[in-house]
C-alpha positions in Angstrom: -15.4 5.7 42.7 -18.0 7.4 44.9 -21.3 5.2 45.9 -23.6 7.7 46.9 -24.1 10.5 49.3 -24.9 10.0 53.6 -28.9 10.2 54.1 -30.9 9.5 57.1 -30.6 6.4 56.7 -27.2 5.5 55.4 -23.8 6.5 57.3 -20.0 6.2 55.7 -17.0 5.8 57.7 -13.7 6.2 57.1 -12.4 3.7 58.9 -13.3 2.1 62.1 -11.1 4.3 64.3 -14.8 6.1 64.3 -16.6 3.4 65.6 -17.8 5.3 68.6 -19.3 7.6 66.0 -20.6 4.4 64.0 -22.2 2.9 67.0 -24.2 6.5 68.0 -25.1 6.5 64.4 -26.5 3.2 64.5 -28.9 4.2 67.4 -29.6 7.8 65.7 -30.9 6.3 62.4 -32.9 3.2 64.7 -35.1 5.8 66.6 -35.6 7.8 63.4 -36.2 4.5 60.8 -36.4 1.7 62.8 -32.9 0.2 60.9 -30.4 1.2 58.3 -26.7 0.4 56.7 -23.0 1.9 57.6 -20.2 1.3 55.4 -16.5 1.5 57.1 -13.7 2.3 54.3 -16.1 5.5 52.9 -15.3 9.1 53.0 -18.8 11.0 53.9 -18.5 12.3 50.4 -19.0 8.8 48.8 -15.8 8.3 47.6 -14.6 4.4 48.2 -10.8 4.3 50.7 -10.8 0.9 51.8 -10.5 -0.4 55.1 -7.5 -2.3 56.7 -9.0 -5.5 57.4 -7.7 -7.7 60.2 -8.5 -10.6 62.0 -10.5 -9.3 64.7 -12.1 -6.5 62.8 -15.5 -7.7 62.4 -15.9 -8.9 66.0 -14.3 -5.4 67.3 -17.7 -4.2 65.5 -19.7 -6.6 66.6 -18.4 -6.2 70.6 -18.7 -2.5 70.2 -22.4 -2.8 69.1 -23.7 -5.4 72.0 -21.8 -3.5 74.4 -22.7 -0.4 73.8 -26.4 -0.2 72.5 -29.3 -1.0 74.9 -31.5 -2.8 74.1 -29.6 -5.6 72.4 -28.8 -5.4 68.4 -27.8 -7.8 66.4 -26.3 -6.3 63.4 -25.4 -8.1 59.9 -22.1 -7.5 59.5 -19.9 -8.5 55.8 -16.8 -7.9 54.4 -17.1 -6.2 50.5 -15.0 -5.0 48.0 -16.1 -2.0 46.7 -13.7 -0.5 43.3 -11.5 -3.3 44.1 -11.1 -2.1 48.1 -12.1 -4.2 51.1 -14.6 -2.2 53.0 -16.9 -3.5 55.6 -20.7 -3.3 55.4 -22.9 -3.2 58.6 -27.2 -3.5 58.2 -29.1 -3.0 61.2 -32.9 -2.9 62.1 -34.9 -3.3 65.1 -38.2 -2.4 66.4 -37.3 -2.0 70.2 -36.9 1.7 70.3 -35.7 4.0 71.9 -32.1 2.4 71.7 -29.4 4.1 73.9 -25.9 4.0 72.7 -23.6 4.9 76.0 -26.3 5.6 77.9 -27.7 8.2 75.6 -30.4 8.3 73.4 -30.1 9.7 69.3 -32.4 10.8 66.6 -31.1 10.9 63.2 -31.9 14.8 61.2 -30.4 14.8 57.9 -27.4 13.2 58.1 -26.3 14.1 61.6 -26.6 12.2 65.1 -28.5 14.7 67.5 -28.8 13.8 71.2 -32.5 13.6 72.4 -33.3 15.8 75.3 -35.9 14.4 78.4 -38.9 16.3 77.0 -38.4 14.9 73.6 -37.6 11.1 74.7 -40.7 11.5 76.8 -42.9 12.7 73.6 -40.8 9.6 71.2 -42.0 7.0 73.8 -45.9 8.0 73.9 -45.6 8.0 69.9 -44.5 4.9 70.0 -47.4 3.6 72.5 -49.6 5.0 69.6 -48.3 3.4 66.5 -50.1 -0.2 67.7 -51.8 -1.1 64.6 -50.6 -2.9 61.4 -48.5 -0.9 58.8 -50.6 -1.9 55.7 -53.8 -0.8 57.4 -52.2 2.4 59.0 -52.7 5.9 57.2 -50.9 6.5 54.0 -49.5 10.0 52.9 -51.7 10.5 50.0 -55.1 10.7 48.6 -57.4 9.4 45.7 -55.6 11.9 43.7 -51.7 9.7 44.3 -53.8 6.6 42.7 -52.6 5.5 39.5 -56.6 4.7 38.0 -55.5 2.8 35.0 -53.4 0.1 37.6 -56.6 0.0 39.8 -58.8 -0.7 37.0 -56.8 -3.7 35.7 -56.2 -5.0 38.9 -59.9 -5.0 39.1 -60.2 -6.7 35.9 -57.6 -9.7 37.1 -59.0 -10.0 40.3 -62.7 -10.9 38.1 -61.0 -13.1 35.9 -59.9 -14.7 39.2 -62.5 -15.0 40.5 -62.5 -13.7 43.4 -64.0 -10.1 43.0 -67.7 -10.0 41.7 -67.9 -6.4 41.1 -66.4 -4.5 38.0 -64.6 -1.6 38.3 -66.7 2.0 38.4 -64.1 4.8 40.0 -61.8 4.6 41.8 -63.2 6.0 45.1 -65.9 3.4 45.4 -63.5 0.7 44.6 -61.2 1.4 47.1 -63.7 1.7 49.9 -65.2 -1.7 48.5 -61.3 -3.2 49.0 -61.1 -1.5 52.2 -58.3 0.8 51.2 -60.2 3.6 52.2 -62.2 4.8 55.1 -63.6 8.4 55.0 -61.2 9.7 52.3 -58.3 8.7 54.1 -56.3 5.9 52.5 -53.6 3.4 53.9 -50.3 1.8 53.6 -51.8 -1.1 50.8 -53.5 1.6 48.7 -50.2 3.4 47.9 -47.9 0.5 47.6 -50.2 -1.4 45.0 -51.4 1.5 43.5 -50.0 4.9 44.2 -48.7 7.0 41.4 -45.0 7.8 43.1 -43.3 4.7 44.3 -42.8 3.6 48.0 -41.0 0.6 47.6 -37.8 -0.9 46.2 -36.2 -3.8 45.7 -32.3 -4.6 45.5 -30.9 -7.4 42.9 -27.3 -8.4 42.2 -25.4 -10.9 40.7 -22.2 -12.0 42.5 -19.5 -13.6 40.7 -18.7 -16.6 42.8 -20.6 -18.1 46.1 -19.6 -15.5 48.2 -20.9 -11.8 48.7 -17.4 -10.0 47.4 -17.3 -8.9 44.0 -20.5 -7.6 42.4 -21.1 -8.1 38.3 -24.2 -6.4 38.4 -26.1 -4.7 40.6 -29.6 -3.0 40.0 -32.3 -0.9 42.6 -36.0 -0.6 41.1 -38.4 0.9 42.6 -42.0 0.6 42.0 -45.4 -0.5 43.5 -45.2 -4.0 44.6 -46.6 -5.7 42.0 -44.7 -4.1 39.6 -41.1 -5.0 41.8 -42.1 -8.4 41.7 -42.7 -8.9 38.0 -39.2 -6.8 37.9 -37.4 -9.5 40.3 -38.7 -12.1 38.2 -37.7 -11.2 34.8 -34.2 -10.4 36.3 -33.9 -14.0 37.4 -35.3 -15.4 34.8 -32.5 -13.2 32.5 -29.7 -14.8 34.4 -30.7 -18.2 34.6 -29.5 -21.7 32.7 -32.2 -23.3 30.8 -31.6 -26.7 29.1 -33.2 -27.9 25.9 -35.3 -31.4 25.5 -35.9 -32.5 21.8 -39.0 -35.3 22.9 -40.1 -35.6 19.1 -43.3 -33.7 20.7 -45.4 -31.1 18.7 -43.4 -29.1 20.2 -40.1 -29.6 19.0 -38.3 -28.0 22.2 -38.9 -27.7 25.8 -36.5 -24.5 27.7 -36.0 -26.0 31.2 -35.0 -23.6 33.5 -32.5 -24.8 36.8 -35.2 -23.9 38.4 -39.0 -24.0 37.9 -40.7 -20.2 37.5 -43.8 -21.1 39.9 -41.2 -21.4 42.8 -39.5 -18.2 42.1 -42.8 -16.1 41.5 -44.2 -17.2 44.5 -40.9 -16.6 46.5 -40.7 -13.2 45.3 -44.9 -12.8 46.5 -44.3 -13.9 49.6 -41.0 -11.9 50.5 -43.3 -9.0 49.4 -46.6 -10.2 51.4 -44.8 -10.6 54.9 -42.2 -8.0 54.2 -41.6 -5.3 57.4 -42.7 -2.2 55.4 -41.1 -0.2 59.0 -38.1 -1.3 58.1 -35.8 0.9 55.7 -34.0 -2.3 54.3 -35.1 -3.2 51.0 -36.2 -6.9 49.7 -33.2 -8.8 47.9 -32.8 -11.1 45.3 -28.8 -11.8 45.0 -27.6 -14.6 42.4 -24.2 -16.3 43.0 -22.6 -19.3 41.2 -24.5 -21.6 42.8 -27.3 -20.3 44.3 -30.1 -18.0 44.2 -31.6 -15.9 47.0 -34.4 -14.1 48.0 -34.6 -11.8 51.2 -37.7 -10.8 52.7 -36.8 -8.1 55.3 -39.2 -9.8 57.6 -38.6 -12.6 60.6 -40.4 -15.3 60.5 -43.4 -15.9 62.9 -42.6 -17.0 66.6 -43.0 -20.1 67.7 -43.2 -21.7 64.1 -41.1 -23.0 61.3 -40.8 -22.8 58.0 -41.4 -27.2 58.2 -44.5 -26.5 59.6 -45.9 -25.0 56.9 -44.4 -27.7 54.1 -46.6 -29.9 56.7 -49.5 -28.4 56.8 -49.3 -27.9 60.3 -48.4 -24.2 60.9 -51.1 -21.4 61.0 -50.8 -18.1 58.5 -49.5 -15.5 60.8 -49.5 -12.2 58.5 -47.5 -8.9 59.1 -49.3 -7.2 56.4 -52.7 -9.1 56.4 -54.9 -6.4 54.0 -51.9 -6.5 51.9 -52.0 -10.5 51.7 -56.1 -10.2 51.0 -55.6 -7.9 48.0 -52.9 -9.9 46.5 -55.1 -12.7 47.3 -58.2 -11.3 45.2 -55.7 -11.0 42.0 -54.4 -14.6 42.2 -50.6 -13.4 43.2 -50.7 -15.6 46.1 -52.8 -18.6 46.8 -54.5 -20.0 49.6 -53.1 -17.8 53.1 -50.3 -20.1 54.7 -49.5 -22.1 51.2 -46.5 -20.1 50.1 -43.8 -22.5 51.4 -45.1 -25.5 50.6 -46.1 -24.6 46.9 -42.6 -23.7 46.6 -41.2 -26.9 48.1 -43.7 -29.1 46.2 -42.5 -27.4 43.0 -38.9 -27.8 43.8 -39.3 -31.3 44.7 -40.7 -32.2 41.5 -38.1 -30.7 39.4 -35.1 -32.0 41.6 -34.0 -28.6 43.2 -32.7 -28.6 46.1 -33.4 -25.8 48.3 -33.6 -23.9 51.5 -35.4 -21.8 53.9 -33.5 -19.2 56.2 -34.0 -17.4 59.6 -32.3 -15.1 61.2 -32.6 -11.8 63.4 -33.1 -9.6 59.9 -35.2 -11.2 58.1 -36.3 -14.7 55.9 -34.6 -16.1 53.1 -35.4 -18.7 50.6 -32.4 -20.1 48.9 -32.5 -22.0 45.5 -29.1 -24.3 44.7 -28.4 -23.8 41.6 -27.4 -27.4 39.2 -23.6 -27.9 38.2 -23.1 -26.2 35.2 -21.9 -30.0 33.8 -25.7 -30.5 33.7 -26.2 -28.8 30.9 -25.1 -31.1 28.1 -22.0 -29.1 26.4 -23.2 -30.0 22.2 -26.7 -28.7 23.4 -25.6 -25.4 24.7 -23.1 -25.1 21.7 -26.6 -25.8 19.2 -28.7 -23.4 20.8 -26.2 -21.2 22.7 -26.2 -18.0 20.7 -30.5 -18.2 20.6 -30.3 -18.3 24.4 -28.0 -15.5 24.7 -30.3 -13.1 22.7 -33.3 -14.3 24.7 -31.9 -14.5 28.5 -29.7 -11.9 28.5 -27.0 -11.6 25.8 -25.9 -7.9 26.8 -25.7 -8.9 30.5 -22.9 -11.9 29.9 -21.1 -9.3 28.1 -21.4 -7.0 30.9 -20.0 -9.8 33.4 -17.6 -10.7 31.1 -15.8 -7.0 31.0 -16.6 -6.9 34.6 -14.5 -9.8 35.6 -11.2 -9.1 32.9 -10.8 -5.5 34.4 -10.4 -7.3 38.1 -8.4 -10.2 36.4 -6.8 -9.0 33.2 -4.8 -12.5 32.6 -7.8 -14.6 33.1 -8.7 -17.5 30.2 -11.9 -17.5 28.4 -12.5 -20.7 30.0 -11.9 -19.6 33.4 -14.4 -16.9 32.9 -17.0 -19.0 31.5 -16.2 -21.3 34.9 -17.1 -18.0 36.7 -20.6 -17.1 34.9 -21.7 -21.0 34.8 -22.1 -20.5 30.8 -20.0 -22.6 27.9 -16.7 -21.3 27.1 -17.9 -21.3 23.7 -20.4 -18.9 24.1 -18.0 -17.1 26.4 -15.2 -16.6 23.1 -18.3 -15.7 21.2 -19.1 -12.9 23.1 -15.6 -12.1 23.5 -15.5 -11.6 19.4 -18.0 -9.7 19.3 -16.8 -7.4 22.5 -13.5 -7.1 20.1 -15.1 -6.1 17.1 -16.9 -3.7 18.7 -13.6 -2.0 20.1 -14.6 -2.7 23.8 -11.7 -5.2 24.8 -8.6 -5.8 23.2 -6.2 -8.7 24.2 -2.3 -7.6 24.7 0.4 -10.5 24.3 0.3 -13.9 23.2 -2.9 -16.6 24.2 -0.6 -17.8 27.2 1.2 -14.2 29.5 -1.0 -11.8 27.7 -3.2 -9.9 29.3 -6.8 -8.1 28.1 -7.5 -4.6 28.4 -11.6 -3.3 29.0 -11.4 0.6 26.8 
């Protein structure tokens, strides 16, 4: 199995006998990107070896990197398994550049290390000195000609129905200088990420199949402008929730509940795109586990406040990308500046969810605890089971379903349907159909046999 080639921003090990190497590449790609990942247990080609894990392996990293790279880093650091092999993944960002790694300072060119001379750390510190004002109002790379027209244009119309542009839409010059995303010609950072043609930004979903971060089901990278990634993050959760069915007697004979309620999600995934570091290399993250869905916003939060602050009313709106925040303001995809959290918790509290906001040195995460799957009444799911699967995502418990017999080959349908939080009903259903198709077969008796994945 290979994962990829190196890049500028990405570095493979094979094994952290080169974690001298590692910890100069770590600097290299932080003066060149301002962060990146390294994955010990990789040939440089791609190809996954595995990495002999031991007790103090992740702290011999994690010494190696405060020891050895001024000024401090404070590195995420997790154990995968990647085709079945335990390999060790390390993401890093930082905005205190230059960083020295033993004593010596590193720019990253393709994907090699190259040590800076004087003349040229002189000439990386002035840049630096220069590069003072916010990324979404900085200079983009392209022109009026990189603007998708038809995107602007409906955006326009959205932001009217809104009501909160009073202007219709005449060309797309005048319309950008009118949302300040132009100024003589020159456009910035907003214009291209929520309407360039090419996309600039990405985001990075999963779906794990227990609590931890070890064994992927699925794993997907779109990329897009931001409006677009966000209507992509949603759907994807939305496809991999439960929903529960209430017969009331109502006009409408049946209300979908999801686990949890859509207006806490969307506006999750807004914000994590609103305060996002757009310096930063790292891509936002939506990961769903067996218990618990997450969004990462590679972004800290604001000094000096708390997330509680702002469920109280009592914190200010501090904005990293505040032109970003107006436009997305203008269209309805956020509300009021500083209301993010508290919409969420409101709407969390009112359906019984329990949740959870998250800082660390890399970023902000808001976590959503999924119910026990016993919630969802067993004769219910049985009923409409098979309608669900069609609608939220059908092809994908099939998917997780191979996924998890070629890792355990003896595992019982109802183990599997313990694993992907789904009946184990509409576990052997799928499971027929995978066997009528030809995709699986099952080898032995019910009890000792084991399934093969063709």
């Amino acid at each position: 199995m290979k994962i990829g080639k190196e890049t500028e921003i990405l570095e493979f090990k094979k094994t952290t006998a080169e974690l001298k190497e590692g910890v100069i590449s770590m600097s290299a790609i932080l003066n060149k990107h301002g962060g990146g990942e390294m994955y010990f247990g990789i040939h440089n080609d791609g190809t996954v070896l595995g990495q002999q894990i031991g007790d103090a392996t992740l702290r011999d990293i994690s010494q190696a990197v405060s020891n050895h790279i001024e000024p401090k880093l404070f590195p995420k650091i997790e154990l995968v398994y990647l085709d079945d092999k335990p390999c060790i993944h390390v993401i890093f960002n930082g905005d205190n550049t230059p960083y020295f790694a033993y004593g010596r300072a590193y720019i990253r060119v393709a994907d090699e290390d190259k040590q800076m001379s004087k003349a040229q750390l002189e000439e990386f510190i002035i840049k630096k000195h220069e590069q003072t004002s916010n990324w979404d109002s900085s200079s983009s790379r392209i022109d009026v000609s990189g603007i998708d027209t038809v995107e602007l244009e409906k955006y326009v119309g959205k932001a009217n129905a809104a009501g909160r542009l009073d202007y219709a839409y005449t060309n797309a010059e005048d319309v950008l200088v009118r949302l300040k995303l132009s100024e003589n010609g020159t456009l910035n950072n907003t214009a291209e990420v929520m309407f360039g043609k090419a996309p600039v930004a990405e985001i990075q979903m999963a779906i794990f199949a227990t609590e931890e971060k070890l064994t992927f089901l699925d794993i997907n990278r779109t990329e897009g402008r931001v409006l677009d990634l966000i209507d992509a993050a949603e759907k994807y959760i939305r496809s991999n929730m439960r929903y529960r069915v209430i017969i009331d007697g109502s006009q409408l004979a049946r209300k979908e509940i999801p686990e949890i309620p859509h207006v806490a999600i969307r506006e999750a995934l807004s914000n994590s795109f609103c305060h996002k570091n757009f310096r930063t290399p790292q891509n936002n993250e939506v990961a769903i586990f067996s218990n618990r869905i997450e969004i990462y916003n590679p972004g800290t939060f604001p000094a000096g406040v708390t997330p509680e602050d702002f469920i109280n009313g009592t914190g200010r709106s501090v904005h990293r990308n505040p032109l970003l925040a107006q436009i997305m303001y203008y269209s309805k995809d956020i509300e009021s500046f500083g209301t993010g959290l508290k919409r969420i918790a409101d709407a969390c509290k009112d359906t019984g969810v329990k949740y959870e906001f998250a800082t660390d040195n890399y970023g902000f995460t808001v976590i959503f605890y999924r119910p026990d799957v016993s919630v969802y009444d067993d004769n219910i799911a049985e009923k409409f089971g098979e309608k669900f699967g069609e609608k939220f995502g059908e092809n994908q418990t099939k998917d997780k379903i191979k996924a998890i017999m070629q890792k355990k080959p003896t595992i019982s349908a109802k183990s599997i349907a313990e694993e992907i939080g789904i009946t184990t009903r509409g576990v052997e259903k799928s499971i027929n159909e995978l066997k009528k198709a030809g995709i699986i077969e099952r080898i032995g008796p019910a009890k000792g046999g084991r399934w093969i994945v063709k």
